[in-house]
Each structure stands twice: as structure tokens, then as C-alpha cells.
N, C-alpha and C positions, 0 to 999 in steps of 0.2 A: 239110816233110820228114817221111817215115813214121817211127814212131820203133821201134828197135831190141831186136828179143827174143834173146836164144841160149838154145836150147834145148839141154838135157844130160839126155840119157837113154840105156842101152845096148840097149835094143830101137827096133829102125828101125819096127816098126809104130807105138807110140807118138809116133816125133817126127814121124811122118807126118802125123798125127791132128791133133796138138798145129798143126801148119805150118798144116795146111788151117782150123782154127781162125783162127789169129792174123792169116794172110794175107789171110783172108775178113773180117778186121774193119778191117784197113788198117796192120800191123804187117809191118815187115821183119825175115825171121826167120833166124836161122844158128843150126848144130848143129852138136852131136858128142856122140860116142857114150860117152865116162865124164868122170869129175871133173878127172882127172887134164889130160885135153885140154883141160878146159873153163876149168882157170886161166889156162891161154895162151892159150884163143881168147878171156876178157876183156880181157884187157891186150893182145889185138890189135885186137878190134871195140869193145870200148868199148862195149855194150849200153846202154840203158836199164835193160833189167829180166832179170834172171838167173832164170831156169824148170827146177831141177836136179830128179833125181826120187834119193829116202833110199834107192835100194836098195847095198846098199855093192859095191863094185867090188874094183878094185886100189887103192881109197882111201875108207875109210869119210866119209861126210858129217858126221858132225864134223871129222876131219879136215881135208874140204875145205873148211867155215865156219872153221874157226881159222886154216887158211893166207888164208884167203880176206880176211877180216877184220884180222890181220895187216900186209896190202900197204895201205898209205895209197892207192895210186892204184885199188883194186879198192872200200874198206872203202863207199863211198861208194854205189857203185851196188847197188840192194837186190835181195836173194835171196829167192825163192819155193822152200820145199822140196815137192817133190810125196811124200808118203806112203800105200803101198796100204794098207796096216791103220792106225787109230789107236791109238795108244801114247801115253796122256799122259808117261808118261817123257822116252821121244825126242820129242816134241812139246818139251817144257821143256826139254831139252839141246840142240834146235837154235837154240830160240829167244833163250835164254840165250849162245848163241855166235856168237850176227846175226843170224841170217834174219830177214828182215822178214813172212813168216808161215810157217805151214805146212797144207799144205791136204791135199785127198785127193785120189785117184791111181786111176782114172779121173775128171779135175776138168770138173765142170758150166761149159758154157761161158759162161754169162751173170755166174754168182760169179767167173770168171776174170778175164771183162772186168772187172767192176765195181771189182775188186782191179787192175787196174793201172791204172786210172782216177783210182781213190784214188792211188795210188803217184805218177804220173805229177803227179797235180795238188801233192803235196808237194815232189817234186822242182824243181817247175815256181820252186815258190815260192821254196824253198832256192837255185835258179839266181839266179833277182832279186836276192835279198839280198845274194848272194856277187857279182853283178857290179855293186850298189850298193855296197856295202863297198869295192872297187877303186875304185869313180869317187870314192867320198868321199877316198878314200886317196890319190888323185893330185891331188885339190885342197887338202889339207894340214889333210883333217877325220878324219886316222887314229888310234887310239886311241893309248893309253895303256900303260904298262908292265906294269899289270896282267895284261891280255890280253886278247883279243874273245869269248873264255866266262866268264869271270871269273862266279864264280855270284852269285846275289843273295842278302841274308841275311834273307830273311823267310821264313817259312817256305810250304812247298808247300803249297796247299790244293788238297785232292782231296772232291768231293762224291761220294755212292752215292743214285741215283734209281730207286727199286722202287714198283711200286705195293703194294707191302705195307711197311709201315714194321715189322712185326719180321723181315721176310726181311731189309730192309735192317741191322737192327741184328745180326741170324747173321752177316750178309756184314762187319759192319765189326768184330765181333769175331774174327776167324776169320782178319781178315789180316795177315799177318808183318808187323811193325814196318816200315819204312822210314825213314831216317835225315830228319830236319831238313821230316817230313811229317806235318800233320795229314787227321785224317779224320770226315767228317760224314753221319751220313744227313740230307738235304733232301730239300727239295721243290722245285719248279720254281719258283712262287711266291717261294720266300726266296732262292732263289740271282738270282732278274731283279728282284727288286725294288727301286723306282725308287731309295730314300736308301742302301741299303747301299753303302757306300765299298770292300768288299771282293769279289771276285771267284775261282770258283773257276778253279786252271790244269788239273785234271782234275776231268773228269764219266766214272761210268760209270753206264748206263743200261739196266736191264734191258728186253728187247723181248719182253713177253711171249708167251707160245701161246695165250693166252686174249683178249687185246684187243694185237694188235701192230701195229695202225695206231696208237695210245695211244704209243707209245715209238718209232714212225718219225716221227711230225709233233713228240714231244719233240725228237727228234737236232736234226732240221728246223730245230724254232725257236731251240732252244742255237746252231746254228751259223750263224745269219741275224743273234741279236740282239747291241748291240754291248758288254756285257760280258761275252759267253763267244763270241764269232764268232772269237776266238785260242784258246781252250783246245784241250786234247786232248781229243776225243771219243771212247769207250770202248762198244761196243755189246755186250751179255750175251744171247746166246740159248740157250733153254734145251734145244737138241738140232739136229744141224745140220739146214740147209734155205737151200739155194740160192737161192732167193725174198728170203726174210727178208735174207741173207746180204748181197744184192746191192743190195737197198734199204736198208738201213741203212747202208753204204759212201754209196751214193747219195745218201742225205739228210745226209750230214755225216760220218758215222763216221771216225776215222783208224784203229783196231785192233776186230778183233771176236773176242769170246770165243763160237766157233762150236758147240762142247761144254759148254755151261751153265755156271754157276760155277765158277771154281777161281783160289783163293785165292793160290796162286802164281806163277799166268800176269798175275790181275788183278792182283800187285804189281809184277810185271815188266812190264808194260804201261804202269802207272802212273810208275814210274820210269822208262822210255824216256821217254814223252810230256811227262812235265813236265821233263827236262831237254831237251828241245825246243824247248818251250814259255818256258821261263826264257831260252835262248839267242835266241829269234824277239824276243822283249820285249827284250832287250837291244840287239838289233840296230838295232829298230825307235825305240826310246832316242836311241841312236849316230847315227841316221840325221837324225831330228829335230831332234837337237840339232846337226847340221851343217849341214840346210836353213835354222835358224834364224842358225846363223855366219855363213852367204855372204850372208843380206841386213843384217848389222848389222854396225856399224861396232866392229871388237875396241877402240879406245880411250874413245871415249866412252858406247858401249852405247845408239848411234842409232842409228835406220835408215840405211841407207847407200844410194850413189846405186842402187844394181843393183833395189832396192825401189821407193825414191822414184818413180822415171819411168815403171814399169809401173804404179803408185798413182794418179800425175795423170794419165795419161792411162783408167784405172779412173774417177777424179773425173769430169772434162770428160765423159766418157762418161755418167754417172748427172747430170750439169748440165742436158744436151741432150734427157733423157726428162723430163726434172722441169723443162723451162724457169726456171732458175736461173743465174745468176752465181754464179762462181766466182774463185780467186784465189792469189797464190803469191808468199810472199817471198822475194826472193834477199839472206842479210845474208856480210858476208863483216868479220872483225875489222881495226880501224884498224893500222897502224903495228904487226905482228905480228910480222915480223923480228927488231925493236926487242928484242921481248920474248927470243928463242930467241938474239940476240946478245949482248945483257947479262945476261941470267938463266941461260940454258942452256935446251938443248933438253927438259930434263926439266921445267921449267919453263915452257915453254911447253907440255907435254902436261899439267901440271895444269891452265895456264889455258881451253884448250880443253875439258877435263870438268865444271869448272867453272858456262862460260860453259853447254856444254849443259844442265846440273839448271837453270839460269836461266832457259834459256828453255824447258824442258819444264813448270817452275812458272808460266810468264806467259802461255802460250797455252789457249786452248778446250780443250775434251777433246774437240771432232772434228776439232779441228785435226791435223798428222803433223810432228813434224820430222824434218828429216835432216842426216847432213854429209855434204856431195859433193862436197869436196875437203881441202885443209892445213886451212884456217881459214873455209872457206865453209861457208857451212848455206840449208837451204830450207825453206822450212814452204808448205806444202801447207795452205790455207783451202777446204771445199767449203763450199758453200750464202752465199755470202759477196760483199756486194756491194762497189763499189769505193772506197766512203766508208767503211764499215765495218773496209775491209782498211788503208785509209790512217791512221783513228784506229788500231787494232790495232798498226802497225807504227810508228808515233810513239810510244806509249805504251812496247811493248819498249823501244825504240834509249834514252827515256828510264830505263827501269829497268835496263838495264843498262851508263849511263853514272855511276849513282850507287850501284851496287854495289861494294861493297867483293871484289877476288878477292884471298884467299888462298892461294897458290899453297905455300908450305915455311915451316917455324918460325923460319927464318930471314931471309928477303925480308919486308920491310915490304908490306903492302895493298899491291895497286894497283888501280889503276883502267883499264879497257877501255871504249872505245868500239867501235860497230858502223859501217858504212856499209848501209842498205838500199834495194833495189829493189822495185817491188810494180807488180806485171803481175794486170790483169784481165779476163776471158772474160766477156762481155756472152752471156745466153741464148739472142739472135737467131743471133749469129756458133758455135753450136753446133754439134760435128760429128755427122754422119750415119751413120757407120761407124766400125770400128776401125782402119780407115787412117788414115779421115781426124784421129779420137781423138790418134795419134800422132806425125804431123804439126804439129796444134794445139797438142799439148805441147811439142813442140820449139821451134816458133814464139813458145809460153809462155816458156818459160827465157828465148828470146834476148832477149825485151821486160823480161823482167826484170834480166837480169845489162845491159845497157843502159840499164836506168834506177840500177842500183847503179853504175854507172863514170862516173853523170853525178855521183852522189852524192857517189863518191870525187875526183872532178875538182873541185867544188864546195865543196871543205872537211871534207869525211867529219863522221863523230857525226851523220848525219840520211838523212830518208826523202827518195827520189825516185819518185813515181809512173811510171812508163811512159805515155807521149804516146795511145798507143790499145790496142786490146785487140787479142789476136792475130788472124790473118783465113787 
């Protein structure tokens, strides 16, 4: 689907221009002719990207960035202000009041594209996040009271990359304080090197006139490598130029100082992007930390089944390239009931966390357990033959029938017993594909909770081997 420009200008030869532009690049375009229209015609088109040109009407442009800004459902979609003369004043009172830049008026149309390129691909991203945040939030991974910006309390690190290191140090003296931010002149070198544990959240990056392929293949590799490929990337050129303008957007850039330094565009740049930047890391936190929820088990801090069965059949799959045996215990707790009818159910959630530190202490460290049910668990054995898996699983069922569990200050010891099943994959019977992979798996389980029910028939507190291996 094409995406969306509206264009706001009061001369019709301009949005004429402007149209056969956008439309030649594959942009669907709507206009109108002052500010005033053009707040209705957002909150009726819903743009991607807002094209207003500073000449003031019946509603100056600040005006229209503070209404505009203002409306929650407009604040979101970003404004280009088009301006015929440069005015570092109104340059910093638009930008200061939203615009997401301000450019010049007749605009180069290659810098145009490039700029909503950039725009488009931030957008893109903030989309993701926001309809990730929804999905985490309907499966019960939504935050917390604090709130979904809640800021972090370390401080901002913002780097300055010149190739002159006393231009850098003019530039870091020279700019206004910013709250709870430090400031560094680097080098490329110190800010990617391999042991530093610290990372900067803004870089800005002079593009010189003198070597400015030097500070495009910089932007390039800051935003490729993976301790700054999340920062905000800041581009400093030192007098405009379309070219320049458009390639540094291109190689990574998110904000460019297109009029050479100034010291209080690049503070307000700086603090745009790093509370960007802070909120994308939080996000991306948040996010983590709920892919990690939905495959672990919230009581005992195991894998849970959702993991386990994409894993063995991962296994069986890496068994079949490696012509190896493989293997997999099914234990499920004796007389468990027992425990949740005379103790209490809270007592029975000690014994089960318990029981798992027991068995995360007695198995391999390439072994996986899980629990994938009440009081069942699995452990997942690769590379593992079926004599191996059988002493393995005799050995457990023995340590944790002479473990003492402590379940409350109150209930004496007791003792738990297991029932276990142990189902083995012979390397011949290996599968061929990831059908067939997960298939085998399933056919895995059933040989194994099959040999654990012969186990529990049989007097439980012991191992049953499964009769053959899955096929």
C-alpha cells in the first residue's frame, strides 16, 4: 500500500511540484492550501508524513506545530516544515515545538526522498513495537505501574566524532547542559571496542567537506555494528548540500545538522533521540523479558512444555545429521495428591520447586529439563545412548528418593519419590526433515509416558525403559 503524504501549501504551483515529485516516487499525495485546513485534513487522512511549507497564513506555523502537537492522535505523525529563507531562530522554534525537521523551500528532491525514508523506516519500527507491546499485553506480559516510558536511571551517554579532536572538544564545551547527560569527545575505536561494557545512546558525527566519505562509511558502521546499531545517529555538515544531506540519512543517520554546528539544535537533537532511544531499550527489555515468560514455567523457573517440544524435536533433528542416539525422560512425582491434601496446596508448590533445583543439580549440563504438566517433568538427553540414559535415570529416581524436601518451618522433612520413563532414538531410526523431526517427537513422548505408567503400575520409586525406540 502506497504510503501517504499531505501536502500544505497556499500556492497551487508549489503543491503541483511538490505532487509530481512524490507521486513519481510512488507516494499518495492529498493537499490543501493553508494550515488551518491542513489540521482537519490530518485527522481525516491520517498521513504518514505531514509536508507544511513556514509561510504564516491565517495561522502562523508555530501556531500550527503547538495545535498540532497538542492533539495525541495528530502528535505522532511527523511534520516536515518547508522554509524559503533560513532563519536559525524559526529553524529552533519549529523544531523546538515538533517538527520532525525543517528544510528549505524550493526542496532538492533526492534530500526529500531520503528524509522520509529515514522517517518512514522510524516509523516503521515504532509500528512494531507498539503492535508488540499489544500482543505481549493480551497474553498477560503487560507492564507494570510504573508505566511503558518509565525512564532509566543511568545516565545518557552521548559521544561527539570530529576528525579533529579540538573541534570536538569547542563542540562539547559550547553545549547547554542537558539534564542526567554526559558528554564525550571519542573516537570510533573507543566507542566499538570489543571489552568496553558501556555503549554510547547518542553519537553525533561530523561529515566533513574535506574527507566526507570518512564520516558516511562512520554513520555506516555505527549503525551496522551491534553496540551502537540502536543509538541515535546525529549527522553535522558543515554547510547544506543535498548529496551529503541524502547519504548520510542513507547510511544510518536519524537527525542531520544541515547548517554546520549549533550547539542548540545539536542539544535538542540529542535529547529528542536519546529519549527515543531510552524508551526503544525499554521496550525491547519488556519484550524479552516476556518471550522469556511464555517459555518458562512462572513456579518452578523451568522450561515449560511450549519450549521443551520445539527443543526435542531441534534434538532428534541435530541426532540425525550427527548419526547419534538420543533420549528423554518422562518422571512424573509418586503419590502427589497425598502431598496437596495433607500439607496444602502451598506445600505442594514448595515440593515441586524443590524437587526441580534437585533435578537441575543431578543432570548433565547438556541435558534441558522441564515441567509439562502438575507434577510431570521431562529432561531432554542429546547425544545419549540408551544404557547411558538408563543408568542416568536410575541414578536420579535414587537421589531423589533419599533427599530430604523441606517444604515450611513447620512440616517435618519429607521424602518424595519419582516414577520414571526413558524412551530412546536409535541414529538409524533418525528423521529426514522437520515433519518428519516432529512427528518422531511425539512418537518420543508417547514411548516414554508408556514406559512411566508401566512404572507407576509396577510399584512407582523406579525406572522403566520403553520396549523400542520411536519409528
Amino acid at each position: 500500500m502506497p504510503r501517504k503524504v499531505l501536502i500544505i501549501d497556499d500556492i497551487a504551483t508549489n503543491r503541483i511540484v511538490l505532487n509530481v515529485k512524490l507521486s513519481a516516487a510512488g507516494y499518495q499525495v492529498a493537499q490543501v492550501a493553508s494550515l488551518r485546513e491542513g489540521l482537519a485534513m490530518v485527522r481525516q487522512e491520517r498521513p504518514d508524513i505531514v509536508l507544511a511549507t513556514a509561510r504564516p497564513d491565517k495561522m502562523s506555523a508555530l501556531e500550527f506545530m503547538q495545535r498540532y502537537t497538542a492533539d495525541p492522535k495528530l502528535s505522532r505523525i511527523p511534520v516536515i516544515m518547508l522554509m524559503e529563507a533560513y532563519d536559525k531562530a524559526t529553524r529552533l522554534v519549529l523544531l523546538k515545538a515538533g517538527a520532525t525537521d525543517v528544510m528549505p523551500n524550493p526542496i532538492e528532491r533526492s534530500a526529500l526522498l531520503a528524509r522520509f525514508r529515514s522517517i518512514l523506516r522510524r516509523n516503521d519500527s515504532l509500528e512494531d513495537a507498539r503492535l508488540a507491546k499489544q500482543m505481549s499485553q493480551s497474553f498477560g506480559f503487560g507492564e507494570s505501574a510504573p508505566g511503558y516510558n518509565a525512564p532509566l536511571q543511568t545516565a545518557i551517554q552521548t559521544a561527539i566524532l570530529t576528525p579533529n579532536s579540538t573541534r570536538a572538544k569547542a563542540w562539547l564545551a559550547s553545549l547547554p547542559a542537558l539534564p542526567n547527560t554526559v558528554f564525550s569527545a571519542s573516537s570510533e575505536a573507543e566507542i566499538l571496542k570489543e571489552h568496553s561494557e558501556s555503549a554510547p545512546d547518542v553519537v553525533a558525527v561530523e561529515v566533513s567537506a574535506e574527507a566526507p566519505e570518512d564520516g558516511l562509511c562512520l554513520l555506516a558502521d555505527l549503525r551496522a555494528h551491534p553496540k551502537t546499531r540502536h543509538a541515535g545517529l546525529i549527522a553535522v555538515i558543515a554547510a547544506p548540500n543535498p548529496l551529503l544531506y541524502s547519504n548520510a540519512l542513507d547510511r544510518g543517520a536519524d537527525d542531520i545538522l544541515p547548517y554546520g554546528y549549533c550547539p542548540e539544535e545539536l542539544a535538542l537533537r540529542i535529547a529528542t533521540l536519546a529519549a527515543r532511544k531510552r524508551s526503544q531499550d525499554h521496550r525491547r527489555a519488556h519484550m524479552h523479558e516476556g518471550l522469556r515468560a511464555a517459555v518458562t514455567d512462572p513456579l518452578t523457573g523451568l522450561h515449560n512444555r511450549r519450549f521443551a517440544l520445539p527443543k526435542l524435536e531441534q534434538i532428534l533433528a541435530e541426532a540425525a545429521v550427527a548419526g547419534q542416539s538420543c533420549a528423554i525422560m518422562a518422571l512424573d512425582v509418586d503419590h502427589f495428591k497425598r502431598i496437596n491434601d495433607e500439607l496444602g496446596h502451598t506445600a505442594g508448590d514448595a515440593a515441586l520447586v524443590a524437587l526441580a533445583g534437585v533435578l537441575q543439580q543431578n543432570i548433565r549440563s547438556k541435558d534441558l529439563v522441564a515441567r509439562i504438566g502438575g507434577e510431570e517433568f521431562l529432561v531432554l538427553m542429546p547425544k545419549t545412548s540408551s544404557a547411558a540414559a538408563q543408568r542416568i535415570a536410575t541414578r536420579l529416581c535414587s537421589v531423589i528418593a533419599r533427599h530430604p524436601f523441606h517444604l515450611a518451618s513447620h512440616i517435618p522433612a519429607q521424602h518424595l519419590t519419582v516414577s520414571i520413563g526413558v524412551a530412546t532414538q536409535e541414529p538409524r531410526l533418525a528423521p529426514g526433515s522437520a515433519g518428519q523431526a516432529e512427528a518422531l517427537g511425539q512418537a518420543l513422548l508417547e514411548q516414554a509416558d508408556s514406559a512411566l505408567y508401566r512404572s507407576k503400575r509396577h510399584g512407582r520409586n523406579q525406572v522403566t525403559m520403553s520396549a523400542r525406540s520411536a519409528a
